[in-house]
C-alpha positions, 0 to 999 in steps of 0.5 A: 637736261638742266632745262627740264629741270628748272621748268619743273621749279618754275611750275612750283613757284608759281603755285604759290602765287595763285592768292587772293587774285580776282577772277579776271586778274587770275585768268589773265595771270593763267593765260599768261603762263599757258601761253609761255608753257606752249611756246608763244613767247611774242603773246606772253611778252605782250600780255605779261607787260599788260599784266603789269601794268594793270595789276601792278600790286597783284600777288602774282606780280613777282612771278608774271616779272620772272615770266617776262625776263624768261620770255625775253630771255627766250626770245634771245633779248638779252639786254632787256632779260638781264635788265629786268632780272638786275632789277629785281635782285637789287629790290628783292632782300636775302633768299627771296632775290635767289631766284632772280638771280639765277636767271640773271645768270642765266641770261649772262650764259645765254648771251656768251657773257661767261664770267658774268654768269660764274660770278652770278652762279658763284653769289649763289652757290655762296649765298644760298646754299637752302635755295632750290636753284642751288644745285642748278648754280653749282653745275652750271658754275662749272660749266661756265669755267668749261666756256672760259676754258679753266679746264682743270677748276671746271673738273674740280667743281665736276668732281665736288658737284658728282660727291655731293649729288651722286645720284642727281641726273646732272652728275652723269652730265658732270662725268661726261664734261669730265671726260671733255674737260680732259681732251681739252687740256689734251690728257687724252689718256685721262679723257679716255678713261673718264669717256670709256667709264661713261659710254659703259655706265650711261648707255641710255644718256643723251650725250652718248654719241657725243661721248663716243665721239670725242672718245674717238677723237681722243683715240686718234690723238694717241694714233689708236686709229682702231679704237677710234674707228669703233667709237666713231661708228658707234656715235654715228649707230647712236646719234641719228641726225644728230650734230655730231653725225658729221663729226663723226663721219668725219673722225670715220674717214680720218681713221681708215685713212690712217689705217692704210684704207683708202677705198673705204676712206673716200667712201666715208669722206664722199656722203650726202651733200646734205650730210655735211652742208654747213658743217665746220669740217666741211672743207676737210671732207674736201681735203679727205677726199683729196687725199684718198684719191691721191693715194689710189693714184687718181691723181686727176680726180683728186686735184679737183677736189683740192681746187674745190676745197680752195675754192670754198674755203680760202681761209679754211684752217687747213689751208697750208695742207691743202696747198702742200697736198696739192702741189704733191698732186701736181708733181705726181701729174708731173706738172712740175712747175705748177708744183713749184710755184705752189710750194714757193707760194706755200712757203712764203705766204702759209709758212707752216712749221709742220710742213715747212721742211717737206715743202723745201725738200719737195720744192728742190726736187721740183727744180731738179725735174725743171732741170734747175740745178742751181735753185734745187741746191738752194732748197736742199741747203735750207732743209740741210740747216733747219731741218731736225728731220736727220732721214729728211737732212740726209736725203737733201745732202745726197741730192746735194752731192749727186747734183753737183756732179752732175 
């Protein structure tokens, strides 16, 4: 959205270059921007460079120098954008280095350097508060605090940005953040409140899959799997091929799973391979898929997908679920001591504060299916005195006490 607009600013700073120029330096100077308009970002960096050294005192030399650091800046080269546009801020006086200095923030935001970019975005903001680029600075200043993870300033410069530009299209952009800003700090209520108002108000705007996504991820977060299940769909209804499809299908098979749905949750976490093929959750498809099976019973099954997940992804995130899950597996399959080792390799190597207890209790009643009294008491003490699980403390001292007397 902010690009469209600052192609259309680019369109009339240049008319105002066209002055006095000679027939061949015009046409020279025309072909140039037609070539950046269309896309041909290697010609124009050629011809705007010949440009420069032929007319150096040309009128439309300044421009033909932003044309260049924004060709540069297109083709993802950073150093020589940012050096370009460094260069011209120092040599330009007052309101005239404004625009340079833009996309000098620009570029800064481009290649990751965010604080770079909010102190570039800030100088503008404070310094030409008349500039054309003003409005741009003050939503993309923002977002740079979005990209260093100050959640709650980035909300306080939405909220400003929305109160004095209410109907500027960027203000329902600064809604949406809003609304992500807040799942980030994890104020999911917040999040679902600012979401809800946005996919309500702003049906038609391009971030709308991406809204109902995360307001489905919000949902989840407050175990409204129903709710959730609804946003997630309708993400998938609106987004097309969009990145977010994946997500979304994702958040799908997740909501029927937490809903007792373990049919339509292993349709939904059994796509098209090419759905999902280099998608960030794509081991947790795998690990969806798993437990679905285990919860139907097909216990065989699942443990295949749990070695693929394995395989595939040795460092994946999840990597203590997947053990835990499938040493469950393994139990279940009564292959007890496949079990235990894996419960033994998870707590010692993948320690996992969310499992640690269950993979103990799990692994002592292991033992007691080995016929190993001795290690299975050794298990059922540890959970006896870490656990703050009572039902869980409890149950270990009952195997405690029937071991003995057996």
């Amino acid at each position: 959205m902010r690009s469209i607009f600052i192609t259309l600013l680019m369109a009339v700073t240049a008319v105002s270059s066209a002055l006095a120029a000679s027939t061949e330096e015009q046409k020279s100077f025309d072909a140039i921007q037609q070539s950046f308009h269309d896309g041909f970002f290697d010609i124009t960096q050629s011809n705007a460079s010949a440009f420069l050294q032929n007319y150096p005192s040309s009128t439309n030399a300044r421009q033909t120098r932003l044309i260049l650091g924004q060709t540069y800046l297109k083709l993802r080269n950073f150093s020589k954008a940012a050096g370009l546009f460094e260069q011209m801020a120092r040599e330009m006086q007052g309101d005239s280095s404004e625009e340079a200095l833009y996309w000098l923030a620009e570029t800064y935001f481009k290649s990751g350097d965010f604080s770079s970019a909010l102190k570039t975005y800030t100088e503008i903001t404070e310094k030409h508060l008349n500039s054309p680029f003003y409005v741009y600075a003050k939503y993309s200043k923002a977002w740079s605090l979005v990209e260093l993870g100050e959640y709650e300033t980035a909300i306080g410069e939405f909220n400003q940005f929305i109160e004095k530009y209410p109907d500027h299209p960027l203000a329902i952009d600064s809604h949406f953040k809003i609304g992500q800003c807040y799942f980030e700090l994890e104020q999911y209520e917040f999040a679902v409140e600012a979401l809800q108002k946005f996919v309500q108000t702003y049906s038609l705007n391009s971030n709308i899959a991406n809204a109902y996504y995360v307001l489905g991820e919000s949902y989840s977060k407050l175990d409204e799997n129903g709710l959730a299940l609804e946003s997630f769909k309708k993400s998938v209804e609106l987004g097309g091929q969009s990145e977010f499809k994946a997500l979304a299908l994702h958040g799908i098979g997740w909501a029927y799973f937490h809903l007792g749905k373990y049919a339509e949750s292993l349709e939904s976490f059994s796509p098209d391979e090419s759905l999902i093929r280099g998608s960030a959750v794509r081991d947790s498809f795998l690990f969806g898929r798993a437990r679905s099976l285990a919860k139907l019973g097909r216990h065989a099954e699942a443990l295949v997908f749990y070695d693929q997940a394995l395989q595939d992804y040795p460092q994946s995130e999840i990597l203590s679920d997947i053990y835990f899950w499938k040493a469950e597996t393994l139990y279940n399959l009564q292959r007890y001591a496949e079990a235990a080792d894996l419960y033994e390799k998870l707590l010692v190597k993948l320690p996992s504060p969310d499992l640690f207890d269950d993979a103990q209790y799990n692994l002592a009643w292991s033992y007691i299916q080995l016929g190993k009294p001795d290690e299975a008491i050794e298990h059922f003490k540890a959970v006896v005195e870490r656990s703050e699980d009572e039902t869980l403390k409890v149950g270990a001292l009952c195997r405690i006490s029937d071991t003995y007397l057996e």
